[in-house]
N, C-alpha and C positions, 0 to 999 in steps of 0.2 A: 504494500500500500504506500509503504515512504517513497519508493521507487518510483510509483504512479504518477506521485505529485510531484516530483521532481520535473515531470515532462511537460508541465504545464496546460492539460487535457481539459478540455473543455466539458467531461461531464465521465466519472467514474464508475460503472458498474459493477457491481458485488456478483456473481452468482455463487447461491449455496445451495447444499441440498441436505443429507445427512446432516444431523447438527445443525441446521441452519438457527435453531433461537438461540442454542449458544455463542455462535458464533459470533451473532448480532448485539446479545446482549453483551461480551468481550469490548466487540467493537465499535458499538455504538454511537461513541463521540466522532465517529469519523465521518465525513462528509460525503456523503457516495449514497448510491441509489442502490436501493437494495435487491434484487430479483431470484425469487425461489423458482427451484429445478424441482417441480415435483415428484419424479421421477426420474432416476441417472442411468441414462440411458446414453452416455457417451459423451464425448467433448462437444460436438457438433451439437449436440440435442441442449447440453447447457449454453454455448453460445448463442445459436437459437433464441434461447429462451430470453437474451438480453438484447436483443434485435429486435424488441417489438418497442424497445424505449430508445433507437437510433437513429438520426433521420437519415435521409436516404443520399444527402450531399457529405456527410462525416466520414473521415479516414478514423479505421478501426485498426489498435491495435490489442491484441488479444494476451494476455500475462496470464500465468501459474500460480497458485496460490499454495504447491508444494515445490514451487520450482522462485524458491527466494532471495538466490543472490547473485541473477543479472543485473548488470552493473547499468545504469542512465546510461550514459556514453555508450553503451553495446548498443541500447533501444535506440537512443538518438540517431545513432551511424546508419541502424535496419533500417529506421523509417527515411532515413536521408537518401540510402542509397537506393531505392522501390521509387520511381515515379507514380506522381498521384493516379495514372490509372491502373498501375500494376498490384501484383501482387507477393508481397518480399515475405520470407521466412529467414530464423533464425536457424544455422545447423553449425555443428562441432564434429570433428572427426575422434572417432574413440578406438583405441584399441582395441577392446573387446566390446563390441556392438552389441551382444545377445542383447535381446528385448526390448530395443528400440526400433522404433520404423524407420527406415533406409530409402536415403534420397535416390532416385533413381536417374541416371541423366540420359540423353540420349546421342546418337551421334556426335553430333555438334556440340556436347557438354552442358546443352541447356536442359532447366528441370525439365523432369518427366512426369514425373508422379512418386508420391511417396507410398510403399507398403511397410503394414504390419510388420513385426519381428513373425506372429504365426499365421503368416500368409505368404512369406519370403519361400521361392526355390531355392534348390540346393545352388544353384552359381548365384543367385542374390545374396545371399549370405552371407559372402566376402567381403560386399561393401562397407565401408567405416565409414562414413559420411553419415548420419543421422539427424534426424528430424528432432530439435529441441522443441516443437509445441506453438511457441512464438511464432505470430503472424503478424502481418499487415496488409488491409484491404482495404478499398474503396466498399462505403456499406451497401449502396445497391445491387453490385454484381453479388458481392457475398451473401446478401439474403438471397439471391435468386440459388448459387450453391446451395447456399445448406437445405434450402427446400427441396432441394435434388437427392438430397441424401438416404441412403440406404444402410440398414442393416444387415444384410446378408454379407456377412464375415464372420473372421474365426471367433472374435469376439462377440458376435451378436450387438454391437452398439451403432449409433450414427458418428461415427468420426468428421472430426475436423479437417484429417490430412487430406480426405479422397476432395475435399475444395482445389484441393492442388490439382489432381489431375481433369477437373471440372476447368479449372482456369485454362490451362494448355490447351484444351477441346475447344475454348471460346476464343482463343488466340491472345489473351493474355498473358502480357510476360510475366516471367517469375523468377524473380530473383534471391537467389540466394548467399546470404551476408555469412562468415564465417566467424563465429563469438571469439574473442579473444582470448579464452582460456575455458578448458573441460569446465573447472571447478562452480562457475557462473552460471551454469547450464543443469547442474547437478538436482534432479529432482529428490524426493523424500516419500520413500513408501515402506521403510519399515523405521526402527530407533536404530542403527548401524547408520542408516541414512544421513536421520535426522543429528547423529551425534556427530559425522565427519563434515555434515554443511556448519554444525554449531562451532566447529574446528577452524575452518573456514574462514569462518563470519569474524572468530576473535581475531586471529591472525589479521584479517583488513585492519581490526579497530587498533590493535598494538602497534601494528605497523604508521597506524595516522598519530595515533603515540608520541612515536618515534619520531617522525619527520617533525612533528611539532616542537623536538626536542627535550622530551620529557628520555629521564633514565630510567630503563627497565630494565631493574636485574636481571631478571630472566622471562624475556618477551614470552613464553611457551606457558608462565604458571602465574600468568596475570588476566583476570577475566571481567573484561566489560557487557556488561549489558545494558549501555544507554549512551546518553550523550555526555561526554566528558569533556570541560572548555578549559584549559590549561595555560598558564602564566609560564615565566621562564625559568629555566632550572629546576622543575618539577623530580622527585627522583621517589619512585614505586619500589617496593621491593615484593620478593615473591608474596605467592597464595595471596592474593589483595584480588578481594570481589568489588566493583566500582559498577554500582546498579541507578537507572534513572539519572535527572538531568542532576550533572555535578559540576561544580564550578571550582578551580585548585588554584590561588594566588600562585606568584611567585615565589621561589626556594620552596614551596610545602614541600615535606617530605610525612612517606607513607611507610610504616615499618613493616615486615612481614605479618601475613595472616590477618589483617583487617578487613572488615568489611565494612563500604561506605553509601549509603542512600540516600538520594535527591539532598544533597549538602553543598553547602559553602564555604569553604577551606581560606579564610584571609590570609594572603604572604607570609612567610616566613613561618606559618603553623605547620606542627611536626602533632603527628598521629602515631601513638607508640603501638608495638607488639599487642597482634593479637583484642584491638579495640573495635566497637560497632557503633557506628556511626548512622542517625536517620532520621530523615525531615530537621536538620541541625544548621546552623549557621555559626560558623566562627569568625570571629575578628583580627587581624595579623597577632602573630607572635603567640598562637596560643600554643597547650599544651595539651594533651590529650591520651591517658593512659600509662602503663601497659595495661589491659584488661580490664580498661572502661567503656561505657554501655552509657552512648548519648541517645537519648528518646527524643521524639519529636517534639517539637517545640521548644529545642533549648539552642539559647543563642548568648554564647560569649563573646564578651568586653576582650579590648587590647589587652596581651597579654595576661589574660588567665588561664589558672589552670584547674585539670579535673585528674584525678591523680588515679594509682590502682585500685580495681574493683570498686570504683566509683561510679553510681547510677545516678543518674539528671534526666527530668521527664518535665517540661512546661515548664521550664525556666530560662529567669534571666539574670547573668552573672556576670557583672558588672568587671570594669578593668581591674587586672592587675588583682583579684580575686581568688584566691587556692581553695580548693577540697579536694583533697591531697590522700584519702585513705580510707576506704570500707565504709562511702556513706552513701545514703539515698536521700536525695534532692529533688522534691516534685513538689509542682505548682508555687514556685518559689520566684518572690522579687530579692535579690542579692543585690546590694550596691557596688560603690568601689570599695580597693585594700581589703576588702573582708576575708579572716581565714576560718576555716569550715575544720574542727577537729577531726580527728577518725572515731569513727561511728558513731557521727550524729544524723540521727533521724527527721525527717518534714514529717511529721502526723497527719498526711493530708485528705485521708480518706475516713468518715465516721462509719461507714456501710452504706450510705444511700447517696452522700453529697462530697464534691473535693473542697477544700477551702486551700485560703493562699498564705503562706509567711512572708514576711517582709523582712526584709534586715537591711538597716540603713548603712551608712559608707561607713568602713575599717572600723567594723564590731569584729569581738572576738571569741569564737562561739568552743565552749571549750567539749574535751573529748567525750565520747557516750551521750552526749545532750538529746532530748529529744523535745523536738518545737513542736508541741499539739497545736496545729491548725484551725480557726484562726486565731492568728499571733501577731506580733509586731517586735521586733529588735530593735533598740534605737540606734541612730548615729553614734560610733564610737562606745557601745556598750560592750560590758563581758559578760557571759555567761560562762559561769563554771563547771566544770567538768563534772557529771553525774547529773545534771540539772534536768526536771522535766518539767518544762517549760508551757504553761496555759493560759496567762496573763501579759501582756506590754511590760516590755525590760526597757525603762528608762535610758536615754540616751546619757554615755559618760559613765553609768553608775555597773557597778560589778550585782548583778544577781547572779543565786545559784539556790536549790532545792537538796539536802544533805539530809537524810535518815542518821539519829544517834545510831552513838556506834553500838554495839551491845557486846560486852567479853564473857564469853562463859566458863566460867575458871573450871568446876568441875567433870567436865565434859571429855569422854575418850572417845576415839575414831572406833568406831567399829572394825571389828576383826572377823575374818572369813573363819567359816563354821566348817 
């Protein structure tokens, strides 16, 4: 579908059959006319079926929806190189052809006709030229084809390809573009498929990486799955999953084993070992990890940091800011200077509703604290370590919550029996 729009088309048709309400309900935000194949009764029979919303002056070009990573420029070239009244196809030569249909040419080396893989004679079989699917017509002769079409084959279906030898019969020419690489052309009909196009597809994305200048430890064990906008001197290092649209300042650096989604990485922020990153926005010079867990909605200030095993869900974490060790931070306003001891708790859930903490600029919230939500920290206060915190802690002033101590002089350990 990205592919689609890249070409600038004047009107996009879906057909689905199988699975058609899932498909639609996946893809729904996308802009395209949707048309059900009530019955799959071959490529021709689904093409067809998107022909009754074409008009009859439109150049048709026809894409795979299991054949994903022909590249714009292969289309752009097809359709450039087919005069508007011909009709052009896409083909690749393969080694080992089994089971594709085989361009057939004829003396003069112009198309013939395409046949089946089980329709091929034993001297057609040789040929390696094959039929990648991809077409391009002018939409009135090719309604008048597909109407001509027939099922009696091995398949029992109305195919698309016998258009070809329907066009030759009418004296239109038929030109055939050669794709620039097997791998473009490569369709998907079992998961062996679908795992070597997925192979594919990372390799384009590391490869654009690369040229953008971003370091990749090792191009082969870094996995994008979206779009990634990259500043300079970016450096990835292995097992790094980079999902959805991502934005990397300059110098960011990414540690091994991370994974990061739909984020903004401000310059000079470093993502340590093994941290998960999502729906997050960082501001330069942050810090992040080893084996921290940013949840959506958290977005840090210059230079703060969130430290090991550190969790942040809806929050905002003011410059220059530390939680630096085993704490959970949700629904939280954090000023500046503020430092977050290890394991202090946001109490921000009662079982039905979240509420927010606030903590004003370079308060010091000490170890074990837990801020039952809703709270307030002032500017410049401290909370002392064990505190469980349910009221506003004055700005300046040291609160803390301390249980007497109790000694129990009489008292022995228990002994195994």
């Amino acid at each position: 579908m990205a592919t689609a729009q890249t070409l600038g088309a004047a009107e996009i048709h879906v057909v689905c059959g199988f699975g058609a309400d899932q498909i639609r309900t996946a893809l729904g935000y996308l802009q395209v006319n949707w048309i059900e194949q009530p019955r799959q009764l071959g490529t021709g029979d689904a093409v067809a079926a998107a022909m009754t919303a074409v008009p009859d002056d439109a150049r048709v070009l026809v894409l795979y929806g299991d054949v994903p990573l022909v590249r714009p420029q292969t289309l752009s070239r097809l359709v450039s190189a087919s005069a508007p009244d011909s009709l052009g196809l896409l083909s690749v030569d393969l080694e080992e052809p089994a089971g594709y249909g085989r361009i057939v040419r004829d003396a003069y080396g112009q198309v013939a006709t395409i046949i089946e893989d089980k329709d091929l004679s034993v001297e057609q079989r040789g040929i390696r030229e094959v039929n990648t699917g991809v077409i391009t017509a002018p939409a009135q002769p090719l309604r008048r084809w597909l109407a001509g079409l027939s099922d009696d084959n091995a398949q029992g279906e109305y195919l698309l390809t016998d258009c070809i030898a329907m066009a030759v019969a009418d004296g239109t020419p038929v030109v055939a573009d050669h794709a620039a690489s097997v791998a473009e052309t490569q369709g998907i009909n079992d998961r062996r498929d679908l795992a070597r196009a997925e192979r594919t597809y990372q390799q384009r994305k590391t490869e654009q990486l690369l040229q953008s200048g971003v370091t990749l430890r090792d191009p082969d064990r870094v996995q994008v799955r979206g779009d990634v906008t990259v500043g300079r001197d970016v450096l990835i290092d292995v097992d790094v999953v980079l999902e959805g649209d991502i934005t990397l300042g300059d110098g960011v650096h990414i540690e091994p084993g991370c994974i990061i989604r739909h984020a903004v990485l401000g310059a000079g922020s470093r993502v340590m070992a093994h941290s998960v990153l999502e729906n997050a926005r960082l501001a330069a010079d942050c810090q992040v990890g080893p084996f921290a867990r940013v949840r959506p909605g958290t977005e840090l200030g210059h230079r703060a940091t969130i430290g090991n095993f550190v969790e942040t869900k809806n929050a905002t974490i003011g410059a220059s800011s530390k939680i630096n060790h085993l704490s959970y931070v949700g629904d939280a306003r954090i000023g500046k200077g503020v430092n977050v001891g290890a394991g202090v708790i946001t109490c921000n859930y009662d079982g039905a509703n979240k509420h927010v903490t606030t903590i004003g600029d370079d308060a010091f919230i000490g170890s074990d604290t837990q801020l039952v939500a809703p709270v307030e920290v002032g500017a410049g206060a401290t909370i002392g370590a064990g505190t469980t915190l349910t009221k506003t802690a004055p700005p300046n002033k040291l609160s803390l919550s301390r249980a007497e101590l109790v000694v129990v002089d009489n008292w022995h350990r228990p002994s195994k029996t």
